[in-house]
C-alpha positions as CSV (number, residue, x, y, z in Angstrom):
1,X,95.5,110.8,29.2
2,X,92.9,107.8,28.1
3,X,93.0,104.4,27.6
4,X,89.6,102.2,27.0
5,X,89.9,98.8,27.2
6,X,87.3,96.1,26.3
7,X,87.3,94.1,29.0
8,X,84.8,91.7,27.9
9,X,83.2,91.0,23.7
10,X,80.0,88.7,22.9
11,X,79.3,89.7,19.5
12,X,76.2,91.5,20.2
13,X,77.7,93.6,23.1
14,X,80.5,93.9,25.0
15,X,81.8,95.9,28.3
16,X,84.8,98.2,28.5
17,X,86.8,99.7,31.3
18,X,88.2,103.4,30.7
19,X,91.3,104.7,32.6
20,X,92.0,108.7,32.8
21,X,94.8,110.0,34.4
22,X,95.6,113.5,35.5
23,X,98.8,114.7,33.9
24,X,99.1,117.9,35.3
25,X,100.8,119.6,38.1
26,X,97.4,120.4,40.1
27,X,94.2,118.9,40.8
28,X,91.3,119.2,38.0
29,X,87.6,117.9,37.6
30,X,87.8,115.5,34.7
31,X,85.0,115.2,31.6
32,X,85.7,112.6,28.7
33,X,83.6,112.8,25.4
34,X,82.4,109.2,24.8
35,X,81.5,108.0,21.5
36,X,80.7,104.1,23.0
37,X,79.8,102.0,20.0
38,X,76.8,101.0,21.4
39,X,73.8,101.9,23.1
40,X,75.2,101.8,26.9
41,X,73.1,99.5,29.2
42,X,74.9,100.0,32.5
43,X,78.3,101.9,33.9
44,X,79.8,102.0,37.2
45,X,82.3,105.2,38.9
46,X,81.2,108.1,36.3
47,X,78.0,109.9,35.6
48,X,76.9,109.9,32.0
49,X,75.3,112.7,30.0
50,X,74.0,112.9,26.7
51,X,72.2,110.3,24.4
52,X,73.3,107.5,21.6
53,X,76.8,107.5,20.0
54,X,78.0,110.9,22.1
55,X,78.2,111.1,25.5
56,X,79.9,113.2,28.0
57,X,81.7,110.8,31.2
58,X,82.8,112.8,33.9
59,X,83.1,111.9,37.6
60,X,81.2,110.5,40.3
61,X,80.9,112.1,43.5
62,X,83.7,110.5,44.8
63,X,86.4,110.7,41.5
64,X,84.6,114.0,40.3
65,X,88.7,115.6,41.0
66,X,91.9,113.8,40.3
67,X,95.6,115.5,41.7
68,X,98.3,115.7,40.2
69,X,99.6,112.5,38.6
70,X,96.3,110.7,39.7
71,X,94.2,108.2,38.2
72,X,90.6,106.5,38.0
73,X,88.6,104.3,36.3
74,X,85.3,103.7,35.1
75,X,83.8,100.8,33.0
76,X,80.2,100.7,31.0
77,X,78.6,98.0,28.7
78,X,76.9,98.2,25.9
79,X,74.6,96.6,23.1
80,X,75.8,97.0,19.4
């Protein structure tokens, strides 16, 4: 499960905080495609691959695998 919230809008840019949860009944590696609306400028607690409007978010090393019923976040800002 994910929810993206912007945490933060100035017209021109804006940051955004992204929550996934593990939902099922073991531990897993997470991945998220990305689309951000922007050209990202910075993100913190996920490594980011790809270029431009499609990016693929998956863990750092230390939330790379969520257990069961676990969640984490990670946040990024962007220019539009």
């Amino acid at each position: 499960m994910i929810f993206l919230t912007i945490t933060s809008d100035w017209g021109t840019g804006f940051c955004a905080e992204v929550k996934v949860s593990n939902t099922a009944g073991s531990a897993t590696a997470w991945t998220v495609p990305l689309s951000p609306g922007g050209t990202v400028t910075t993100s913190w607690s996920v490594s980011l691959a790809g270029a431009g409007a499609s990016l693929l978010a998956s863990g750092a090393d230390w939330n790379a695998t969520l257990g069961a019923g676990a969640s984490t976040t990670f946040g990024y800002c962007a220019d539009r």
